[in-house]
C-alpha positions as CSV (number, residue, x, y, z in Angstrom):
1,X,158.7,107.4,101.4
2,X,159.9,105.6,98.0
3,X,160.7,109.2,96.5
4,X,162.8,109.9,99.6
5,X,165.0,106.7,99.2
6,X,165.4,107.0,95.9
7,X,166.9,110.6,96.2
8,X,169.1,109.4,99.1
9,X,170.2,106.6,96.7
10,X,170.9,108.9,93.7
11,X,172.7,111.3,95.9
12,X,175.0,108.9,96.8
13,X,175.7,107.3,93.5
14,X,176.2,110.9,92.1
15,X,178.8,111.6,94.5
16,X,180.6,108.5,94.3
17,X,181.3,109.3,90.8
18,X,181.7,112.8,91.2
19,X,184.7,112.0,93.6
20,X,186.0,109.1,91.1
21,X,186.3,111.0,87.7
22,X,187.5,114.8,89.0
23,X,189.4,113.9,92.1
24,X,190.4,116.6,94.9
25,X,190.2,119.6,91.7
26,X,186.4,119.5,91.9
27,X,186.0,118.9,95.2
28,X,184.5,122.2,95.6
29,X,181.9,121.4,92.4
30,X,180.9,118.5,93.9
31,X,179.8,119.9,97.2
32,X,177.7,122.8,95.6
33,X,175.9,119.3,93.3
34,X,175.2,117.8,96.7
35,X,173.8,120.8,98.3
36,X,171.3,121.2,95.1
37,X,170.3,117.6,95.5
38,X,169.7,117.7,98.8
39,X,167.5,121.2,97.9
40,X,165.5,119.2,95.2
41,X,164.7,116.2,97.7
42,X,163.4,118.9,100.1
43,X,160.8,120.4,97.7
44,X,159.8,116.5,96.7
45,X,159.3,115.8,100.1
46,X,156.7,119.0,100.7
47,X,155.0,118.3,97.3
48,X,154.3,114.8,98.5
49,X,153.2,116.1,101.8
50,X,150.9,119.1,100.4
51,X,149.4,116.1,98.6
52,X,148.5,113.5,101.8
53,X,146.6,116.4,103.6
54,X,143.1,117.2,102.5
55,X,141.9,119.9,100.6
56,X,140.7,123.1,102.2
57,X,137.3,124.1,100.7
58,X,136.3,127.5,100.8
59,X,133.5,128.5,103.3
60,X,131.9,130.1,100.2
61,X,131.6,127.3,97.6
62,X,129.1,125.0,97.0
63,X,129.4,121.3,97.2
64,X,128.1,117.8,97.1
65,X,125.8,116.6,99.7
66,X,125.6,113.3,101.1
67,X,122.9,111.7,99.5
68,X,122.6,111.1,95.6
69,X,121.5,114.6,93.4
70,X,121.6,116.8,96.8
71,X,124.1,120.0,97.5
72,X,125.0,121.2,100.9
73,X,125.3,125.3,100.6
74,X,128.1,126.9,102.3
75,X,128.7,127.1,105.6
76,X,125.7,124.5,105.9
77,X,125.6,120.7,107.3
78,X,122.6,119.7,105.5
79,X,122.3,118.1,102.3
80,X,119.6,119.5,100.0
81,X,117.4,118.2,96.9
82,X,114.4,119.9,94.6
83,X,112.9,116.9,92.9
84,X,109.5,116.3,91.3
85,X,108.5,116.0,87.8
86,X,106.5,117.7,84.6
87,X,103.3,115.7,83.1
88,X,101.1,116.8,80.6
89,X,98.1,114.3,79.9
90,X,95.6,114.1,77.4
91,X,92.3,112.7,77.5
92,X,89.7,111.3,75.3
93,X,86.5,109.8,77.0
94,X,85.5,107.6,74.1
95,X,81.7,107.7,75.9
96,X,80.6,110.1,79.1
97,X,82.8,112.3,80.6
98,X,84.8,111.4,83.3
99,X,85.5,115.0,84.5
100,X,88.5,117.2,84.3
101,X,89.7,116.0,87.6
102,X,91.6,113.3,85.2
103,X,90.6,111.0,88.5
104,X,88.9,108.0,89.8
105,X,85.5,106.2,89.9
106,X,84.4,108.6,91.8
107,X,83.5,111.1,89.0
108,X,81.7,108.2,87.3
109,X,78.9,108.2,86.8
110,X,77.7,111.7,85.5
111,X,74.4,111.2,84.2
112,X,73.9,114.7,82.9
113,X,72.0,114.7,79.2
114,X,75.6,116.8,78.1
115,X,77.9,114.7,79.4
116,X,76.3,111.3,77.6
117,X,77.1,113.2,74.8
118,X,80.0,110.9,73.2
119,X,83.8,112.2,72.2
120,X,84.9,114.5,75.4
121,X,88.7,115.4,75.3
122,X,91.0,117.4,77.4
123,X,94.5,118.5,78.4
124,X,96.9,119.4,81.2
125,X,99.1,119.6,83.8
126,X,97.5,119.4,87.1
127,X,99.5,116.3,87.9
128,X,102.8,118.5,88.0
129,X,104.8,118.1,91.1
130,X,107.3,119.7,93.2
131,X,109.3,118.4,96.2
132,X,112.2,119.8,98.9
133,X,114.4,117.0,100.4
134,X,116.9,118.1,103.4
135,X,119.0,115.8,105.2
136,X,120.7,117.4,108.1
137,X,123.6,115.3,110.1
138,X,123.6,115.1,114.3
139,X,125.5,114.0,116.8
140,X,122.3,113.7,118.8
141,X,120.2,111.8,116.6
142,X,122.1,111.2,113.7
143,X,120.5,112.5,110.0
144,X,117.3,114.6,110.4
145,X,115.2,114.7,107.3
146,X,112.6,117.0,106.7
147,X,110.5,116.6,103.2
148,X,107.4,118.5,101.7
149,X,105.9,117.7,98.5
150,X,103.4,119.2,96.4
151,X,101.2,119.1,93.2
152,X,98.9,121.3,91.2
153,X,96.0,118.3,91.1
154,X,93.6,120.6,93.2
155,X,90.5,123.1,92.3
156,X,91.6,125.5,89.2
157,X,92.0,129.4,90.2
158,X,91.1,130.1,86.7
159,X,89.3,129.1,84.0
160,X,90.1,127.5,80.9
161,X,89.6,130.7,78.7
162,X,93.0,132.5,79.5
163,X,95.5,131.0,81.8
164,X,94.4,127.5,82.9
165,X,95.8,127.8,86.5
166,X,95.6,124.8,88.9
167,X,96.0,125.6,92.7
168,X,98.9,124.2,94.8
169,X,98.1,120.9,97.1
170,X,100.2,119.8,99.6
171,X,100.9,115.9,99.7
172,X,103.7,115.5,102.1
173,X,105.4,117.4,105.0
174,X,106.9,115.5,107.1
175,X,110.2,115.6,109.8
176,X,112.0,112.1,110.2
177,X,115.0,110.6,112.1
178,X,116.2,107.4,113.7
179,X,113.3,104.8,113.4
180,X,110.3,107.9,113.7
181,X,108.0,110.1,111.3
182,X,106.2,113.4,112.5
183,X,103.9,114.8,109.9
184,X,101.8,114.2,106.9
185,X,102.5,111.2,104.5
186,X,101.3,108.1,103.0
187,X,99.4,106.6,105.4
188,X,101.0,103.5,107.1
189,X,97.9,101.1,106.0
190,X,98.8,102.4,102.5
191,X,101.3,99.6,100.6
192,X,103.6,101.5,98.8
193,X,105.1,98.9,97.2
194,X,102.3,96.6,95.8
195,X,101.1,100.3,93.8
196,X,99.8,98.9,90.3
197,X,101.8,101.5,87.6
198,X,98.6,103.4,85.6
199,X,99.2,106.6,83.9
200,X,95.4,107.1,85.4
201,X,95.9,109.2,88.2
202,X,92.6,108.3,90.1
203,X,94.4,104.5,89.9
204,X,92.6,101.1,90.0
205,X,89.3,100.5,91.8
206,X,90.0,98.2,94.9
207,X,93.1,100.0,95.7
208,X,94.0,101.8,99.2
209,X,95.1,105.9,99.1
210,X,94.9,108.1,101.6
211,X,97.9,111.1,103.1
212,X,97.4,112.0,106.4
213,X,99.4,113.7,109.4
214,X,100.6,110.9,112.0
215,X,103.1,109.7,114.1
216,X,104.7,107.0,113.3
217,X,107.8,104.1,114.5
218,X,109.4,101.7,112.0
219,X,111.9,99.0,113.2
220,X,113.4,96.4,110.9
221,X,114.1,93.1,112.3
222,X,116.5,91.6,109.7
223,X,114.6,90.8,106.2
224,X,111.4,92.2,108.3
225,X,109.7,95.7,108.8
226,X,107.2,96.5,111.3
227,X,105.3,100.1,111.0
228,X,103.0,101.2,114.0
229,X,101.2,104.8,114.0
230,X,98.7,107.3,115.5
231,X,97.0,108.8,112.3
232,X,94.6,111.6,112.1
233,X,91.0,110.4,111.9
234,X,87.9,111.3,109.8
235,X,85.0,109.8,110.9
236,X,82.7,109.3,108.1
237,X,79.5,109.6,108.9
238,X,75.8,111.2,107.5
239,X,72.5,111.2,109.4
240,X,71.2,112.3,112.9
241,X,68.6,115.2,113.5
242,X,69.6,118.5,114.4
243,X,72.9,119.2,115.3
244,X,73.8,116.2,114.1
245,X,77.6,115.2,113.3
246,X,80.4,113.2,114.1
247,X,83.5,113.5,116.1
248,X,86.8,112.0,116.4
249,X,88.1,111.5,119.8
250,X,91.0,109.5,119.2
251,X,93.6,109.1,116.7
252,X,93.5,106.3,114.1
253,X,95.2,103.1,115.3
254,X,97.8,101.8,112.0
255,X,100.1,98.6,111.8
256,X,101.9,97.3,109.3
257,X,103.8,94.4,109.2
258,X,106.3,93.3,105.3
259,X,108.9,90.9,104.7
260,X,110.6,91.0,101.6
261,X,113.9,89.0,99.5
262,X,115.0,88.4,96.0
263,X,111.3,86.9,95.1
264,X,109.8,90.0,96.1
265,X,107.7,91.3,99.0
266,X,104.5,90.6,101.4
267,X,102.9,93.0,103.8
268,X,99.6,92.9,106.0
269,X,98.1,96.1,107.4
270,X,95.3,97.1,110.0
271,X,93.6,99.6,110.7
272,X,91.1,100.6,114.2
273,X,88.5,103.8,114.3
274,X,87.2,104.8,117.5
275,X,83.7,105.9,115.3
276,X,81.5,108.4,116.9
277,X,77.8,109.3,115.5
278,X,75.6,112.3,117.3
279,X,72.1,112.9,117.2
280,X,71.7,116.7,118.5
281,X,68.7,117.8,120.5
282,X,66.8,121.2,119.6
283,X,68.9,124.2,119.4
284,X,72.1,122.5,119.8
285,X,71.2,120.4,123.5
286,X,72.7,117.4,124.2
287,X,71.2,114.3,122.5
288,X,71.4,110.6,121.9
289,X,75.1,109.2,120.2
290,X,76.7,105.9,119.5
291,X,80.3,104.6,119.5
292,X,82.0,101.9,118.5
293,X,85.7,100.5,117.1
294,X,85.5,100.1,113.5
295,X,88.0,98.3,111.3
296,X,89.7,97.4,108.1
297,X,92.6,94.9,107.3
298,X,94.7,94.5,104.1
299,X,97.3,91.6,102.2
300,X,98.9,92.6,99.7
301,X,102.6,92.4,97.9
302,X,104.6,91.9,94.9
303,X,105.9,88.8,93.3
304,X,108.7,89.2,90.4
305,X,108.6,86.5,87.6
306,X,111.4,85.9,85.1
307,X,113.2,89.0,83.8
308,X,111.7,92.3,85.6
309,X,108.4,91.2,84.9
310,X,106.2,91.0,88.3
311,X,102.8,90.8,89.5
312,X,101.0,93.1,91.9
313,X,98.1,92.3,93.9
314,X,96.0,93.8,96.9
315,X,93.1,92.5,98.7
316,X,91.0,95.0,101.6
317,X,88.3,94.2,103.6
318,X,86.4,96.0,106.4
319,X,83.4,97.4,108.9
320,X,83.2,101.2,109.1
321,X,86.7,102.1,107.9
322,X,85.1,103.0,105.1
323,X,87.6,106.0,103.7
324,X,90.3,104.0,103.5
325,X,89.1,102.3,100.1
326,X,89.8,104.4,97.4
327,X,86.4,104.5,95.8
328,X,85.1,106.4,99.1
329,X,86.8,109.6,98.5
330,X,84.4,111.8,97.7
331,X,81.2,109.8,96.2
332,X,79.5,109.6,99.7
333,X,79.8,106.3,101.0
334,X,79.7,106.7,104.7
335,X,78.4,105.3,107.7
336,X,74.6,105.9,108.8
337,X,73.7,107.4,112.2
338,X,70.0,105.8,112.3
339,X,67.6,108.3,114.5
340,X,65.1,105.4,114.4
341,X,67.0,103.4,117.0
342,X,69.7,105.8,117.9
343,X,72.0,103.4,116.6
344,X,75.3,103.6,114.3
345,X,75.1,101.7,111.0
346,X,78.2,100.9,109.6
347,X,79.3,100.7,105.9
348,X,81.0,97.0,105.3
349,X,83.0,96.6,102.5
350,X,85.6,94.8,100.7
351,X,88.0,94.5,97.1
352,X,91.3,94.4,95.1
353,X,92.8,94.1,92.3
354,X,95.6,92.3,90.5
355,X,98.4,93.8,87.9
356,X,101.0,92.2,85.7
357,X,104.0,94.1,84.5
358,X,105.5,93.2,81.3
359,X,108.9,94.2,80.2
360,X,109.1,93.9,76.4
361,X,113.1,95.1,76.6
362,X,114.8,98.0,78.4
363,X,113.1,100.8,76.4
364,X,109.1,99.5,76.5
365,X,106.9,97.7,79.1
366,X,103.0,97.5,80.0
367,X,101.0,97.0,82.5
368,X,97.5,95.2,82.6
369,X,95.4,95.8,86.1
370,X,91.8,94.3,86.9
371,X,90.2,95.9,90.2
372,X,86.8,95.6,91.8
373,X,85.1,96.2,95.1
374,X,81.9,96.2,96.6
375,X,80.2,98.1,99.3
376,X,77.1,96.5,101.7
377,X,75.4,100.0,102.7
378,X,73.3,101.2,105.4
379,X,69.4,101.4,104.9
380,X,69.8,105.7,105.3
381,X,72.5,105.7,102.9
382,X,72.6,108.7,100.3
383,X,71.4,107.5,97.0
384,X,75.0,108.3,95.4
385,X,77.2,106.1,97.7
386,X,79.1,103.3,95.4
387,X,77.6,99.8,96.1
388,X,80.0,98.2,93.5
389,X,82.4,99.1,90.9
390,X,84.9,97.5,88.5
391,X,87.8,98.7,86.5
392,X,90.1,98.3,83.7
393,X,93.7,99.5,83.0
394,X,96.1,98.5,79.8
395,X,98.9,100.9,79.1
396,X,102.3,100.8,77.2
397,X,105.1,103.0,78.4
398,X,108.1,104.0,76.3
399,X,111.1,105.2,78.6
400,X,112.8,107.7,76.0
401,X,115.2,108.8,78.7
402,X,116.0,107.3,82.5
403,X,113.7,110.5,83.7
404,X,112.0,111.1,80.8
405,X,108.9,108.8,79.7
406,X,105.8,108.3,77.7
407,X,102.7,106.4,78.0
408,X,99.3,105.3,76.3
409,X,96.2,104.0,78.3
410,X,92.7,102.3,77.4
411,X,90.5,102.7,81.3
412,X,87.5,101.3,81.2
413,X,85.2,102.1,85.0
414,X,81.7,100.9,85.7
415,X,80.2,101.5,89.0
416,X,76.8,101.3,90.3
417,X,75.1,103.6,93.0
418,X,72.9,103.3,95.5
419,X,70.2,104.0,93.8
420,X,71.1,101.6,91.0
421,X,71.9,104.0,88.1
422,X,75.6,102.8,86.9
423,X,77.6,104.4,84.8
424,X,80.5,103.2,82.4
425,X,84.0,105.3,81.2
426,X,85.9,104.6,78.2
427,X,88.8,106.8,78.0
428,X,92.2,106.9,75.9
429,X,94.9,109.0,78.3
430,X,98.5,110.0,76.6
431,X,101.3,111.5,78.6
432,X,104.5,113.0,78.5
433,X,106.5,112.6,81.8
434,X,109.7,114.2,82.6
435,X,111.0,114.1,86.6
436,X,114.3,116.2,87.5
């Protein structure tokens, strides 16, 4: 609009002084200079048009999607992401091996006359991951996001001779929009943000881990976030006679409730089991079985101190929820079906642990993290169920690059078994971290 007055101004003026100096003898001159003025104000006014209107992108370009690092192809309405990240670990068990599952307590301990042997050390990169991130836009339901995630940190499909292969595991698949979540993901009694940072993989002992298919409805009420959700369940349970077993008639029941601000955040988390023990009768006939609701509860959060340092804490108690603790995962800690008195004896348990994060400057910070827990177990109880165990982390991590990172690690793990042999890891863990 201020390029169009001006050219109606200069127009003017031009002719004004066209008409002064040359009179009626260039009368004709000075009309052909208007009609070229007028010409040029036309093509201004287009150009500044052409500009207000929006670009017209081709149907067959690629561009940027609509959350940070994502694309939207052509001709598409979702956004899309690959993520994940490259790690490469190396290992030395100062004492007995922990395994080359690069995990948790439960590989500890392994009393074999070999594995006492001291100096055990190892490499790779199991812990590799991979994930697909889609966002897709509605007028129905606004965005729809559907996200799958995996790593190679299952069983190897090859030895260690030739190719050192690591099978795919999926970790997450999940479809989300509006306030719910279809599908497989960190389990709601699982508190994300009170996670201790080790470069051990298997974590702290105390802590909570579990991924597991569910539905689930999260509403935030101001500086407040309730979770509630229908998980898949597990009972865990060993004994009975023949046919013996358990089975799960009813979801798990999950809620979570966090509040968070500028100090940091606070969340407490329960869990229900409808727990189900059966005692067969000969040749598969119905026998004798026992129900009942076990539980486990959780507190835990994260409080920052001065600069970015902050402390992380997490404290889980329970009665027959037993695979929600970390240290049950595979070591056999379960609840007894007792044939004695056709009754269901449950595994009560409790622990946590506490981690301070230390920010030397931008470049270097560490982490020191104390956990413990302890496990009352049924008389029938297999003699390698965990009755207590205790760990160790101290790390320092180098950030070479914002996605690229590097990290030392003493662990220390004792645990105790049911049948009182213990065992105790001392391992040194490097790694190399990139994520994209």
């Amino acid at each position: 609009m201020a390029s169009n007055k001006f050219n109606v101004a200069l127009l003017g003026s031009v002719t004004a002084a066209a008409m002064m100096a040359a009179g009626p003898v260039l009368a004709d001159e000075v009309n052909d200079l208007k009609e070229q003025i007028e010409a040029l104000s036309q093509k201004v006014q287009i150009i500044e048009t052409q500009k207000a209107q929006p670009a017209v992108i081709p149907a067959n370009v690629v561009t940027g999607g609509d959350f940070p690092g994502s694309y939207k192809l052509p001709g598409s309405n979702t956004s899309f992401k690959v993520g994940g990240y490259v790690k490469l670990d190396a290992i030395y068990d100062i004492d007995q091996k922990g395994g080359d599952q690069s995990g948790g307590v439960t590989t500890v301990p392994d009393n074999t006359t070999v594995d006492l042997n001291t100096g055990h050390f190892q490499m790779s990169t199991r812990q590799t991951r991979v994930s697909f991130d889609s966002r897709t836009k509605s007028e129905e339901v606004g965005t729809v996001r559907a996200y799958a995630e995996f790593d190679l940190n299952d069983s190897d499909s090859a030895t260690e001779t030739v190719s050192n292969s690591h099978n795919l595991r999926l970790r997450q698949a999940f479809v989300s929009y509006g306030p719910w979540l279809f599908g497989q993901s960190w389990g709601t009694f699982v508190n994300l943000g009170a996670f201790a940072e080790t470069i051990d993989f298997g974590g702290t002992v105390g802590g909570i881990l579990i991924r597991q298919a569910m539905i689930r409805y999260t509403q935030q009420f101001g500086k407040t976030k309730l979770q509630l959700a229908l998980e898949n369940p597990e009972n865990r349970t060993s004994g009975g006679g023949t046919a013996s077993g358990e089975r799960d008639r009813l979801p798990d029941f999950v809620a979570r409730i966090s509040n968070s601000g500028g100090w940091g955040h606070v969340s407490l988390a329960g869990v229900a089991e409808y727990t189900t023990a059966e005692n067969g009768g000969p040749g598969g006939a119905a026998g004798s079985d026992d129900t009942m609701w076990t539980y486990a509860g959780s507190l835990g959060g994260k409080m920052n101190a001065w600069g970015k340092d902050n402390l992380k804490w997490q404290i889980t108690g329970g009665n027959g929820a037993v695979r929600y603790m970390l240290e049950n995962i595979n070591n056999g800690a379960a609840n007894v079906y007792d044939q004695t008195d056709d009754k269901l004896d449950t595994v009560k348990f409790y622990g946590g642990y506490l981690a301070y994060q230390h920010h030397w400057n931008s470049k270097w910070r560490s982490n020191v993290v104390l956990g413990a827990s302890h496990h009352i177990l049924p008389g029938q109880s297999a003699a390698t169920a965990v009755e207590d165990a205790q760990s160790a982390h101290l790390n320092v991590i180098y950030s070479a690059t914002s996605k690229t990172k590097l990290g030392l690690e003493y662990i220390t793990k004792h645990v105790v078994e049911n049948s009182n042999d213990d065992g105790l890891l001392s391992r040194l863990q490097f790694m190399v971290q990139h994520s994209f």
